[in-house]
N, C-alpha and C positions, 0 to 999 in steps of 0.2 A: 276878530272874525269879520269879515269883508259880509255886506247883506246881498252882493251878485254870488250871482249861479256859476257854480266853478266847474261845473261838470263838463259841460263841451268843451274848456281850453283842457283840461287834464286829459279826456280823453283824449283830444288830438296828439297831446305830446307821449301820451303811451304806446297810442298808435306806431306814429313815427319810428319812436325807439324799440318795437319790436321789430318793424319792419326792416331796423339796421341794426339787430342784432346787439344792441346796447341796452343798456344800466338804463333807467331813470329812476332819480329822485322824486319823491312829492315835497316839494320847498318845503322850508320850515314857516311856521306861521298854520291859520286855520284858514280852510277851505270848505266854503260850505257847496251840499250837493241838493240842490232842489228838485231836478226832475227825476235822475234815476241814482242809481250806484255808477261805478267806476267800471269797465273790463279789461281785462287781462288777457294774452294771446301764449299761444306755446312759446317756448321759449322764453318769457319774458322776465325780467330781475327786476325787480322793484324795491326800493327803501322807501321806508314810510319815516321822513323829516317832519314833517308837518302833518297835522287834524285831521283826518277827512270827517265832515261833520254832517253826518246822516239826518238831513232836513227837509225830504220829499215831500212836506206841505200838506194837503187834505186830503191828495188822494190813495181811496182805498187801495190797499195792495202791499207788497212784500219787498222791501228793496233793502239787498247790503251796500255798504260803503264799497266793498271792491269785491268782485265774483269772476266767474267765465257767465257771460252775459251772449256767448252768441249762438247758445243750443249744439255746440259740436265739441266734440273731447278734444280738450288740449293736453300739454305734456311739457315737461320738461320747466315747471315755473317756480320761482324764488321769491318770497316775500321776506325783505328783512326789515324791522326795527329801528330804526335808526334816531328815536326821540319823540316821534310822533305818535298817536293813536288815531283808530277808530272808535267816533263819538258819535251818542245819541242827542238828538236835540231834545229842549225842554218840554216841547210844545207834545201834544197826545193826539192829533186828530182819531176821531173814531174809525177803525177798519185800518189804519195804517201798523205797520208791523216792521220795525228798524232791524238793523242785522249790522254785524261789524263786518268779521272778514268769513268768505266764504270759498273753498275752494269743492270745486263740483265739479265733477265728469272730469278729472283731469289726471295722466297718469303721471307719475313720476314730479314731486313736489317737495319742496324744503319749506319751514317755516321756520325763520326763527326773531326772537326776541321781539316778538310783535304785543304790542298793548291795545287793550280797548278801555272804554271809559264810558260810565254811564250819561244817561238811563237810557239805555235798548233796551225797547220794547222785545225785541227777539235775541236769538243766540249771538252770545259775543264772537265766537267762531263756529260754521259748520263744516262736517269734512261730510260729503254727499257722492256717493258712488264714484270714487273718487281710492287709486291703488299708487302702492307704491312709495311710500312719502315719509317725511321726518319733522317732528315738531319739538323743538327746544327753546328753556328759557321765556315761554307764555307769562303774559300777565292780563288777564283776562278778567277788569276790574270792571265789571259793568252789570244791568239789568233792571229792571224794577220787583219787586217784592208779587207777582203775579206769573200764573201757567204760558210758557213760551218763550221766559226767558233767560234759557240755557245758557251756561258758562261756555261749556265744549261738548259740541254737539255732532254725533257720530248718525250718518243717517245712509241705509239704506245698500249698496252693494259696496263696502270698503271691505279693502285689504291688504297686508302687506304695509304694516303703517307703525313706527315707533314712535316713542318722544318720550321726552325728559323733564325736569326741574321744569315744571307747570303749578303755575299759583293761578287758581280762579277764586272771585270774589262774585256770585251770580244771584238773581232776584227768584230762578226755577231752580232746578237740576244741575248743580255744578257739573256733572261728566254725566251723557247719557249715550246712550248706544240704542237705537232703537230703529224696527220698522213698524209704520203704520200707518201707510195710509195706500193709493192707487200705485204712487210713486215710487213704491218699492215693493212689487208685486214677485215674490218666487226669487225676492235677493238673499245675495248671500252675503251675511258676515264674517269675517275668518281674521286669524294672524294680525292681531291687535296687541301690541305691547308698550306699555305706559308705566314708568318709574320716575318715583321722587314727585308726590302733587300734595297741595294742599289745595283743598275742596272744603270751602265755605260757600253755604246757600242761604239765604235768608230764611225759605221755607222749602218746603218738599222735600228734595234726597240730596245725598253727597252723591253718593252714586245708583244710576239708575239702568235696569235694561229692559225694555218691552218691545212686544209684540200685539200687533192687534188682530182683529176678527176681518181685516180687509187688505191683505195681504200676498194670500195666496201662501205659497210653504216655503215664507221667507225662513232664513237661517242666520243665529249670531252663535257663532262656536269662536272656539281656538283665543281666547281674551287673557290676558294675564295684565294685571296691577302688581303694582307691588309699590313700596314705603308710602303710602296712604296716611294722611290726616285729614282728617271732615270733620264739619262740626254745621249745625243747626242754628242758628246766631240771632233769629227773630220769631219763625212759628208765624200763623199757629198752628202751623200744621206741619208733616215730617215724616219721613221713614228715613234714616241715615242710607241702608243700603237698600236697596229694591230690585229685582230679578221676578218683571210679569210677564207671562209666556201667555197671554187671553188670547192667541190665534192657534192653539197646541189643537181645536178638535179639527181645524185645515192640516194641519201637520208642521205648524212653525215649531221651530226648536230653537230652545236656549241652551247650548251644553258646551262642557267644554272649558269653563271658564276657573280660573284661579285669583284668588285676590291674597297676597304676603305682606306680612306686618304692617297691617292696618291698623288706626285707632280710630275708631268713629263715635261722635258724641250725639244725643239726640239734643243735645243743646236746648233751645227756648222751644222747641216743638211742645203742643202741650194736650194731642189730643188722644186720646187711650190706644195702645198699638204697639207693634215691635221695633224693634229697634234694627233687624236685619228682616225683610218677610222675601222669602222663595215659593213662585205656585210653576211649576208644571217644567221643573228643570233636573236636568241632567247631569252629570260628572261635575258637580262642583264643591272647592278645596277653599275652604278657607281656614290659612295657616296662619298659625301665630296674631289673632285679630285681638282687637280689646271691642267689643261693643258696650256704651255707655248712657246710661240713663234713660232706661224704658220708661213707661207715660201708664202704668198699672194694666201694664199686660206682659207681652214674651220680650223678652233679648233677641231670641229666633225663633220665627215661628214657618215653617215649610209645610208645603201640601201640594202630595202626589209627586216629588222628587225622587230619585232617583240616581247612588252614587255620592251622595253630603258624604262630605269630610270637613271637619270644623275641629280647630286648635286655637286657643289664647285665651284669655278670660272677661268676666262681663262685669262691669261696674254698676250699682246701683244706687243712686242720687234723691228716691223719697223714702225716707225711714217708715217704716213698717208695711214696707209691699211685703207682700206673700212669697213664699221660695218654696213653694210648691210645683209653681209654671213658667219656670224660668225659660222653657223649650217646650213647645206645641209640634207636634209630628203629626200630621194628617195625610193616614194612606200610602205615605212614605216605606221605600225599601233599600236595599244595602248601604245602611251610614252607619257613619262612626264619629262621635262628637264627644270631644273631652276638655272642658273648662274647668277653670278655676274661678270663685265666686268671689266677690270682693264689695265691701262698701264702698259708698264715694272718700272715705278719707284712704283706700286703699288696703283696709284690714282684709286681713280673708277671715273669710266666716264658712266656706265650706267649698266644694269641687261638685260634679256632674260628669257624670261618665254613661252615654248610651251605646249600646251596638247592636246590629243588627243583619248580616249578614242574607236574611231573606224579606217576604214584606209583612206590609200593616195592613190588617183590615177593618183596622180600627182608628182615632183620635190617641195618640200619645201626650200626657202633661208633665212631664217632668222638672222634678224638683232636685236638691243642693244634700248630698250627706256630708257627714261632717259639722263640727260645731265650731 
């Protein structure tokens, strides 16, 4: 790794070769980037051969390794893999915030087989208002153990976006979906489709979706996952799957969403709490899931949902919790949830079946029949 600023000779040669309509490589070898990130123009194809090594020095403020850097929607861009990652440096200054690869504002995008590599301080990748696009073949090995740093980070008006066989290894939120802040005022989320991920976090969620109170009547509907594995790997803190609507009394909405054959673990998470927690959401189906080892509270706990559909069953890893409140329903109306109980060596010990076709106006605790 060279100790000169690689940044102005790459950019120039990105330049260039968008400007002619060609390919460029980022050599193989590391390139460190001291003043800002990399940008990328419409049109542009890039292979990542070589490091880009996110080392912007003291000062405060937010920079990826490669983004759209010039405030205007681009289109039509390729990012491939080709042996290299995006790397965070060792160093921590205070206020500074590393990012790997970022695609924003930009319509119509491929990524594929792109790696990052710790320690980013921020998301290993963000997809940011930003339609149209395809992501395969991720390995998004990066973050530190601290709030920010997202594996694969969905932010603000996307849509219209697949992807595949994605492995994240993240220090926040392996996979989040979220609006919340100025920046995504009255967006819309939609048409999200992601198969085949493994979602390790060190601490907080596998997966996560929020809304916040500054906003405006942003929207994340139309989401489907499916072949899902997560797991919790450090703690100490955790919710495997999380679904927070805290912007629902502006009119944010979470609905919409499906998550198939999941298996999530609360792993080393170790503070009291569910294993799946839902406030303020809409149509959502989770089919065939395994939730695993609650922290001496719910598996699921929902409040003020609306349309839960829940299939697969829930694992329990501390001998002598309670199977009284395996499922907290608060305020909640038209669901239907039916599991299967099981210890951690996989015995069943009993099932759970609720329904409810109108609403609560009450707190639901439900527990496990069967012996």
């Amino acid at each position: 790794m060279s100790l000169a600023d690689m940044t102005g000779t790459l950019q120039t040669a990105l330049d260039a070769a968008s400007a002619s309509r060609s390919s460029y490589t980022i050599p193989p070898g590391g390139h460190r980037l001291l003043s800002t990130g990399l940008g990328y123009a419409s049109n542009a194809r890039i292979l990542v051969a070589g490091d880009l090594y996110n080392d912007h020095g003291p000062a405060v403020g937010t920079h990826y390794c490669l983004t759209n850097r010039s405030g205007r929607r681009m289109s039509n861009v390729t990012i491939i893999g080709s042996g290299g990652a995006f790397v965070g440096s060792d160093s921590d200054p205070a206020g500074a915030t590393r990012k790997g690869l970022g695609i924003v504002g930009t319509d119509g995008f491929t990524v594929i087989g792109v790696q990052t590599a710790g320690p980013l301080t921020g998301f290993g990748m963000e997809v940011k208002n930003s339609t149209g696009g395809h992501l395969n073949g991720l390995k998004l090995f990066s973050g530190v153990n601290r709030p920010g740093a997202d594996g694969l980070h969905f932010f603000g008006a996307c849509s219209r976006v697949s992807g595949s066989n994605i492995v994240v290894r993240s220090g926040d939120d392996a996979l989040s979906f979220t609006s919340e802040n100025h920046e995504s005022i009255d967006a819309v989320m939609a048409r999200i489709t992601l198969t085949g991920m493994t979602l390790d976090t060190a601490a907080f969620s596998c997966i996560k979706f929020f809304t916040s109170t500054t906003t405006g009547k942003a929207t994340i509907r139309n989401i489907t996952l499916s072949g899902i594995k997560g797991r919790i790997t450090q703690g100490p803190t955790g919710c495997p799957l999380m679904m927070q609507n805290n912007g629902v009394a502006q009119g944010c909405e979470i609905a919409d969403i499906t998550i198939a054959n999941a298996d999530l673990d609360f792993g080393a998470a170790t503070q009291e709490g569910p294993t799946a927690y839902l406030t303020d959401c809409r149509n959502v189906t989770l089919r065939n899931v395994t939730l695993r080892g609650r922290r001496n509270g719910q598996f699921l706990r929902a409040i003020r949902c609306t349309g839960l559909r829940v299939t697969g069953e829930v694992w329990d890893t501390i001998p002598g919790n309670p199977m009284n409140g395996l499922v907290q329903l608060e305020y909640c109306s038209d669901y239907d949830i039916n599991l299967v109980v099981r210890s951690a060596s996989g015995a069943r010990l009993g099932s759970l079946r609720v329904r409810n076709s109108g609403g609560d106006s009450m707190i639901r605790y439900i527990g496990m029949t069967g012996a």
